[in-house]
Each structure stands twice: as C-alpha cells, then as structure tokens.
C-alpha positions in Angstrom: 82.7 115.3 104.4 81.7 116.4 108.1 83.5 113.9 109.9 82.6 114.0 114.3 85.2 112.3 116.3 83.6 111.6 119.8 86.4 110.6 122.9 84.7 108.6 125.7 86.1 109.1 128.9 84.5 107.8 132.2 86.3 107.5 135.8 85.0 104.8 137.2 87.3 101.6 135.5 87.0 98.5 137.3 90.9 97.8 136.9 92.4 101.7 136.8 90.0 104.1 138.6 90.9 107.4 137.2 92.4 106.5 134.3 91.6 108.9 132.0 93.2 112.1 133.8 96.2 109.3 135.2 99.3 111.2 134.4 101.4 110.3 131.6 104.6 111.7 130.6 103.1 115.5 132.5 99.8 115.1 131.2 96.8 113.5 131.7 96.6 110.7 129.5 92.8 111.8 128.0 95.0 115.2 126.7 97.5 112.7 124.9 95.0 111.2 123.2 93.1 114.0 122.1 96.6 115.5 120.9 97.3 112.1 118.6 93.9 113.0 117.2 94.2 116.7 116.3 97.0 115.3 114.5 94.8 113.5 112.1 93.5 115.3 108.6 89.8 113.7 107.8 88.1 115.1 111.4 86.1 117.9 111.2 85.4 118.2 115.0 86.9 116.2 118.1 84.8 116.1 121.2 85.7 114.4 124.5 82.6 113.0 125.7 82.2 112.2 130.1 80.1 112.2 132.7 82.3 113.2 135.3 82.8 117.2 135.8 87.0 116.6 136.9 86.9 114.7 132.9 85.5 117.8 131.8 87.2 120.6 133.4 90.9 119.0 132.9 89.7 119.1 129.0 88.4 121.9 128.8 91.8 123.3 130.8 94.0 121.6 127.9 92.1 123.2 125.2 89.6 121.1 124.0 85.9 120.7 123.9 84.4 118.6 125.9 80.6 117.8 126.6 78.7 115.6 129.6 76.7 112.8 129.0 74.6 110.8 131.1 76.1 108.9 133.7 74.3 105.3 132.7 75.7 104.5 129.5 76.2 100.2 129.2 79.1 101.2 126.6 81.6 103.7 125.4 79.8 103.7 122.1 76.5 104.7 123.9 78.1 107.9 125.4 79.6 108.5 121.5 76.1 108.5 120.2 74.7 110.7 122.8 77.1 113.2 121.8 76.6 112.5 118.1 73.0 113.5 118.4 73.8 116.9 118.8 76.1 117.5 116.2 75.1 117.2 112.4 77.6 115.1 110.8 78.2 112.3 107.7 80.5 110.0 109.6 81.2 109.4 113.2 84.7 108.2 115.0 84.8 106.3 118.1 88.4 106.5 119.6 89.1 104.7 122.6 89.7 107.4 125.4 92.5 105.1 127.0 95.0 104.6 123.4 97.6 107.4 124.5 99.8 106.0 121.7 97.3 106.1 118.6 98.6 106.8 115.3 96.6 109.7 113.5 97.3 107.9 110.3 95.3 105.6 111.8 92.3 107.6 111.9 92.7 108.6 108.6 93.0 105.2 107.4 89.8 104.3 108.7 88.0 107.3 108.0 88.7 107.4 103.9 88.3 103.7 103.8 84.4 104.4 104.9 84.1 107.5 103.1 84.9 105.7 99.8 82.9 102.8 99.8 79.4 103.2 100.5 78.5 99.7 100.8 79.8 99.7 104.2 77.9 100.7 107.4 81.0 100.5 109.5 85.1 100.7 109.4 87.8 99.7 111.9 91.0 98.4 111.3 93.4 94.8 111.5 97.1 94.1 111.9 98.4 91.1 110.9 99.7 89.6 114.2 103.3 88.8 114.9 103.8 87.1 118.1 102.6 83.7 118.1 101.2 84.0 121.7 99.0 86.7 120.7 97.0 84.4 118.9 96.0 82.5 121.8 95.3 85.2 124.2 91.9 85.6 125.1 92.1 89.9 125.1 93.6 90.2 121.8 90.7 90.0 119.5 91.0 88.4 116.2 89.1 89.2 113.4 88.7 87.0 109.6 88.1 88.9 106.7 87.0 88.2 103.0 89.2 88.9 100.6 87.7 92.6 99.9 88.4 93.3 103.5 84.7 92.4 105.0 84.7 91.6 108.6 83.3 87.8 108.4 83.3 87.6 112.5 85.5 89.0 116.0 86.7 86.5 118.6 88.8 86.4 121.6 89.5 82.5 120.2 92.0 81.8 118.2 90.6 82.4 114.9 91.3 80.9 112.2 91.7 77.8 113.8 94.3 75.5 112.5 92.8 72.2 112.0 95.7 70.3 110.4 99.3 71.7 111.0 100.9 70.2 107.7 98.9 73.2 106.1 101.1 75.7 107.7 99.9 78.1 110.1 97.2 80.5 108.6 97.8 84.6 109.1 96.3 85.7 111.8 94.7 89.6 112.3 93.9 91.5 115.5 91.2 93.6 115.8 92.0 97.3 116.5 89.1 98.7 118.3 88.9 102.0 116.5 85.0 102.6 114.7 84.2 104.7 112.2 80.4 104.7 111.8 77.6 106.1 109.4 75.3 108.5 111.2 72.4 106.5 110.5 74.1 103.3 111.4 75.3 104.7 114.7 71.8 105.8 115.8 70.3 101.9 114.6 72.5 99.8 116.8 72.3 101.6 120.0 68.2 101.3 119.9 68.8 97.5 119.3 69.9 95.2 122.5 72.5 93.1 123.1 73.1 90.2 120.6 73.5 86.9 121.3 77.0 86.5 120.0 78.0 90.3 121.5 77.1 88.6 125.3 79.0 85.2 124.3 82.3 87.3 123.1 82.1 90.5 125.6 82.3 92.5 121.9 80.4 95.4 120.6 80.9 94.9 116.8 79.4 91.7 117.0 76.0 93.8 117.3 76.5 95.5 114.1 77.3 92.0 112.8 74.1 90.2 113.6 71.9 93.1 112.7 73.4 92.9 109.0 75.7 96.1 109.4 78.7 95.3 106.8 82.0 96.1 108.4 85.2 96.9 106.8 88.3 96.2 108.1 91.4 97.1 106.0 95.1 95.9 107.3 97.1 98.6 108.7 100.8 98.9 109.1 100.4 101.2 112.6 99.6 99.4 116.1 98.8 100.6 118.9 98.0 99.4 122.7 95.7 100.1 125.4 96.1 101.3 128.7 94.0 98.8 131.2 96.2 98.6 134.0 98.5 100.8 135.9 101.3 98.6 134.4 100.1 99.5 131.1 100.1 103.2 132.2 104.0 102.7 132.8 104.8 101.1 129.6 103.2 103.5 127.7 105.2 106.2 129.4 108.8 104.0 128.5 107.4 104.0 125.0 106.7 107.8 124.9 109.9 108.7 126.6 112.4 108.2 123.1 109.8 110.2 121.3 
C-alpha cells in the first residue's frame, strides 16, 4: 500500500517561535523527527511540508525532501493536504512536526490498524493514562472508545466522568495526536468548516467526528510528548541524552 507521510513544520508558534529548526541534542529538532520516522516500515514516502524557505533549506541540508506550502493554512492538517494533493497515494500520515521523541512503532501501529480495516476513515492512537493529574488537565486530551476501539468523542475534560466514586475510578485514555487518513477522507474534511464541537474543544478530530468520519483508535504501549515550550525543548534533550 502507498503510504505518504506529510511533516508540518511552520516558524511562527505563538509559545516557541522557531521551534522547528530549535536545536536539540546538535540538531534541529524538525531532523529528529524526521529521523524517528524513516525508522518506521509502512511509509512509502516522508515529506516535510513548510512555508518558510530556512524550514526548507535546513531539510533539504539533512537529507530529506521537503516541499512549500502556502503560508495561510488555519491548521497543520491543511498544509498536510496541500502536500498530499500532489502525491498519489492510499493512506496519508499526519506527524506532528514538534514530537522529537516519536516511536516509529508508533507509526506502524497506526498505519496497519487503518490499512486492515476498511470501515474506518481515520486512525490515531490512545494510552491508557497513569498519573492521576493527567486526567484533569485541560492539554491532555482524553478520548472514550467502544469496545472495538471506535473513537466515541475527544475532550480536554475529564472524560469519562466519575459520577459515583464507590464505582471505582474508570480507565482513563489520552489521545495521541498522530492521524493516519484515507486519501479521500483527507481531501473531504478540509473542504468542510469548522464544527461546532471542533471550536468548543480547540480539536481537529472532532471535525471528522461530526461529519460521520469513523475513527479508530487502538491502545498503544509507546508514549510520546510534545515540545510547546522552550522547557519542553530541554526535557526532551535530558530524555534523549541516555539514548
């Protein structure tokens, strides 16, 4: 199966301008990324996708191919669609261009999970949460599932909610924001605008949900965390640094 994986990567971050070519352990952190993903067996093609011509020449410089989009893109998944236009492919991943630390299992994961069940317009992933405070905290999203791994809804609340606390307290799953997407499902929901519940909750997926786009979302043992902030930046490097 022709499997695109597209690598967003923009300068201009509210919180960390210049994130994606921030350095990281020597390198910029978009190149450590884009090294996790050559790791991963189902992609066919990786292409870092920026409008910003230093993006693009410190890509190309590492190795990889890297393509310009337009500069007005509301989302990271519009700039992955642009570049998915061009390219003929089955499936399409969307891997955040600021997860330094991304598992290529990961990837894979997601990847044969779509390819073998057709049913499914969509795939990202879920890990059951351990730390108790994670639950409550409004930039971990959590995500409930059926019980064949369907994405019933995304929330930065604490969902499920525990009603009655002689129940026990019910798992809990955060929401790992990698996207594997149909062609054809990829092209639909960047022609539609912005759902209701996707402006309540600040979250893409939430698109696909109203619009009647099934998701899958199968539990993973790997984690992996984003880099927002510079702080983030620095714990990322102390977790790289035994490796």
């Amino acid at each position: 199966m022709n499997v695109l994986a597209v690598i967003p990567a923009r300068m201009a971050s509210t919180r960390f301008p210049g994130k994606p070519l921030a350095t990281l352990a020597g390198k910029p952190m978009i190149q450590w990324v884009w090294e996790r993903a050559r790791k991963a067996k189902t992609l066919s093609r990786i292409v870092i996708a920026t409008d910003d011509a230093r993006i693009l020449d410190a890509a190309r410089a590492f190795g990889a191919v890297a393509e310009m989009t337009g500069p007005n893109h509301p989302s990271g998944t519009d700039r992955v669609a642009e570049v998915a236009a061009h390219h003929r492919c089955a499936l399409v991943v969307n891997i955040q261009g600021d997860e330094p630390l991304i598992d290529p299992r990961m990837i894979d994961q997601a990847v044969r999970s779509l390819a073998k069940n057709r049913r499914f317009g969509m795939a990202t992933l879920c890990r059951r949460i351990q730390n108790p405070d994670d639950i409550s905290a409004p930039q971990i999203v959590k995500v409930v599932r059926r019980k064949d791994s369907e994405a019933l809804y995304f929330s930065r609340y604490p969902i499920p909610f525990a009603r009655d606390p002689a129940d026990g307290p019910p798992d809990h799953f955060k929401h790992i924001g990698l996207y594997v997407y149909r062609a054809a499902v990829l092209r639909r929901l960047v022609k539609l605008p912005v759902s209701p519940l996707e402006r309540a909750e600040k979250l893409e997926q939430l698109r696909a949900l109203e619009s009647g786009v099934r998701i899958l979302c199968p539990e993973t043992q790997f984690d992996c965390a984003g880099v927002d902030t510079p702080e983030d930046l620095a714990r990322a490097e102390a977790l790289l640094a035994p490796r």
